[in-house]
Each structure stands twice: as structure tokens, then as C-alpha cells.
C-alpha positions in Angstrom: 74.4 102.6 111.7 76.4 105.7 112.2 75.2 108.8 109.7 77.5 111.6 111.4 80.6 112.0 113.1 81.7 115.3 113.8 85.5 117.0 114.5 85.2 116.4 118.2 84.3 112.7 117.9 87.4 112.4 115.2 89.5 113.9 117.8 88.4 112.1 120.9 87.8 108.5 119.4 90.5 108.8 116.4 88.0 107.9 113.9 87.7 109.8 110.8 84.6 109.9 109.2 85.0 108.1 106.5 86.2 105.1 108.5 82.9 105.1 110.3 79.9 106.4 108.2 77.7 103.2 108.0 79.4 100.8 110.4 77.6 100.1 114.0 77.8 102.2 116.6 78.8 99.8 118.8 81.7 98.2 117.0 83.3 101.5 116.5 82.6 102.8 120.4 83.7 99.2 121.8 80.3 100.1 123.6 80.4 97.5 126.8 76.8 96.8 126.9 75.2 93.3 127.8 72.9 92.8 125.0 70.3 92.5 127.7 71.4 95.7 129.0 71.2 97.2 125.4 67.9 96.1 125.3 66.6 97.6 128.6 68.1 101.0 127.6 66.7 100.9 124.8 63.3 100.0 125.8 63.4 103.3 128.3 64.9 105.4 125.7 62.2 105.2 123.1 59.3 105.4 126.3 61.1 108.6 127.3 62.8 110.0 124.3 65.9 110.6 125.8 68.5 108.8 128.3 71.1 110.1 130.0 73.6 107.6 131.2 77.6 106.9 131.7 79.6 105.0 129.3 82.7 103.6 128.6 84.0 103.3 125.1 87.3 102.5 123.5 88.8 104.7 120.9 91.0 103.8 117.9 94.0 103.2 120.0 92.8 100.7 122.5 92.2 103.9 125.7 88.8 103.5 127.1 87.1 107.1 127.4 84.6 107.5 130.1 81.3 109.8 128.5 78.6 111.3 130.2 76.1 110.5 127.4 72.6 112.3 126.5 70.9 110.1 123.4 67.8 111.3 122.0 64.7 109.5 119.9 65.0 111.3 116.8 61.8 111.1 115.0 60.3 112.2 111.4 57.2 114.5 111.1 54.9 111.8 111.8 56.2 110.9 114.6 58.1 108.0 113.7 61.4 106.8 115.4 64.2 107.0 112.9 67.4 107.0 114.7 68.9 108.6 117.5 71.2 111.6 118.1 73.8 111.1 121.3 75.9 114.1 122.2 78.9 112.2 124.7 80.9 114.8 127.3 84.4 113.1 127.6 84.1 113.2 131.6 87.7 110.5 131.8 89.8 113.0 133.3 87.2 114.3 136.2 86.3 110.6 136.8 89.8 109.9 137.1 90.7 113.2 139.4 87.6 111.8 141.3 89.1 108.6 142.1 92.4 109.8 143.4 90.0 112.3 145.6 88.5 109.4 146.8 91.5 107.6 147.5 93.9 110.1 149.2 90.7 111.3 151.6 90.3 107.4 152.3 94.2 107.1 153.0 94.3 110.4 155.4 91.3 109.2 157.4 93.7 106.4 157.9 96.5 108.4 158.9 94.2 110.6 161.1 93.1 107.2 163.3 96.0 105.5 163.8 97.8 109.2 164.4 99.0 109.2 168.2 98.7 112.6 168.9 95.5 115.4 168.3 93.5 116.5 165.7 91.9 119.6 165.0 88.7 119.4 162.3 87.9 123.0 161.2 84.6 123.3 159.2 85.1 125.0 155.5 83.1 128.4 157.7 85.4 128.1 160.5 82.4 128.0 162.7 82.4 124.8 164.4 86.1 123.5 165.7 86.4 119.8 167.0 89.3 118.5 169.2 89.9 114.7 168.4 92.0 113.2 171.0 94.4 110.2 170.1 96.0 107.9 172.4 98.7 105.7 170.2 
């Protein structure tokens, strides 16, 4: 059950706090997890005492938001599991800048081998120059 929710989680789920305070974590994230899957990263989480994984929750609206997610055993002073903190990174927009990376690299590698004419690969230290030949 969720016990905080801070300004940045209002802001990035569109949750206020009182909305959320006591309700499960993963019926307010829309967490995507297979129970079984719950259950594995849960069983390394408490044998390390942290785990640091990607996720994909949904926020008030319906948008799924993409975290890079650190969650930590918290524990008492005797030791004790009772609860755990996660801090989430909002990584959507990189993942999302790294897919069109992906894709336009993908579609000029493309362009470059069905080109009929030459190409010229500099390397980013202008050290080594390669002369590609194509022959439509």
C-alpha cells in the first residue's frame, strides 16, 4: 500500500495524494507485471535489497510512462522488511528519441545499399576513411 507520493509523482502520474495514500501500488501505476514475474522480482529484491529495473506504468490519463526504476528493501532497526522505497526516472521521452535513432539509422543503411553510386564512411576522428563502391 502506497504511504508517500511526492510532487513529482503528482505531476508525472496525475495522482494527487490523497487519491492514492493506501491504495496498491499496482492499481494506481497500471504496473504490467505477470504475477509470476512480480513474484520473481520480488524474490531478488528482498535477497539483494535493491532492484533496478525498467517499467512501464500508466498515469491517470490512460499515457503509459516508461521509468527507469531503483526500489529499495526498507527495513526497521531490527532488521525487518517493512516496505520498500522506489525512486522512478521518467526515461519516455529518451526511450522514445532512442527508437526513432534506431529507426532512421536502420532506414539510411537502407538507402546507403541500394544507393547506385559511392559512399564515403568517415570515422567520428577522421582517421580512418572507407570508399564503398555501388553498382545499381
Amino acid at each position: 500500500r502506497l504511504t508517500e507520493w511526492n510532487h513529482a509523482a503528482e505531476r508525472i502520474y496525475g495522482w494527487d495524494e490523497k487519491e492514492v495514500l493506501g491504495k496498491s501500488v499496482f492499481m494506481v501505476t497500471g504496473s504490467n507485471f505477470s504475477p509470476k514475474l512480480r513474484g520473481e522480482l520480488t524474490r531478488k529484491l528482498l535477497e539483494k535489497g535493491f532492484l533496478r529495473t525498467q517499467v512501464e506504468h500508466t498515469s491517470k490519463s490512460g499515457s503509459t510512462i516508461i521509468f527507469d526504476s531503483m526500489t529499495m528493501v526498507n527495513q526497521d532497526t531490527n532488521g525487518n522488511t517493512i516496505g520498500f522505497i522506489a525512486v522512478n526516472r521518467d526515461i519516455t521521452e529518451s526511450r522514445k528519441a532512442d527508437e526513432i535513432l534506431h529507426q532512421n539509422q536502420k532506414t539510411f543503411s537502407e538507402l546507403v545499399e541500394r544507393a547506385p553510386f559511392a559512399a564515403i564512411q568517415l570515422k567520428n576522428n577522421n582517421t580512418e576513411n572507407k570508399l564503398v563502391t555501388r553498382l545499381g
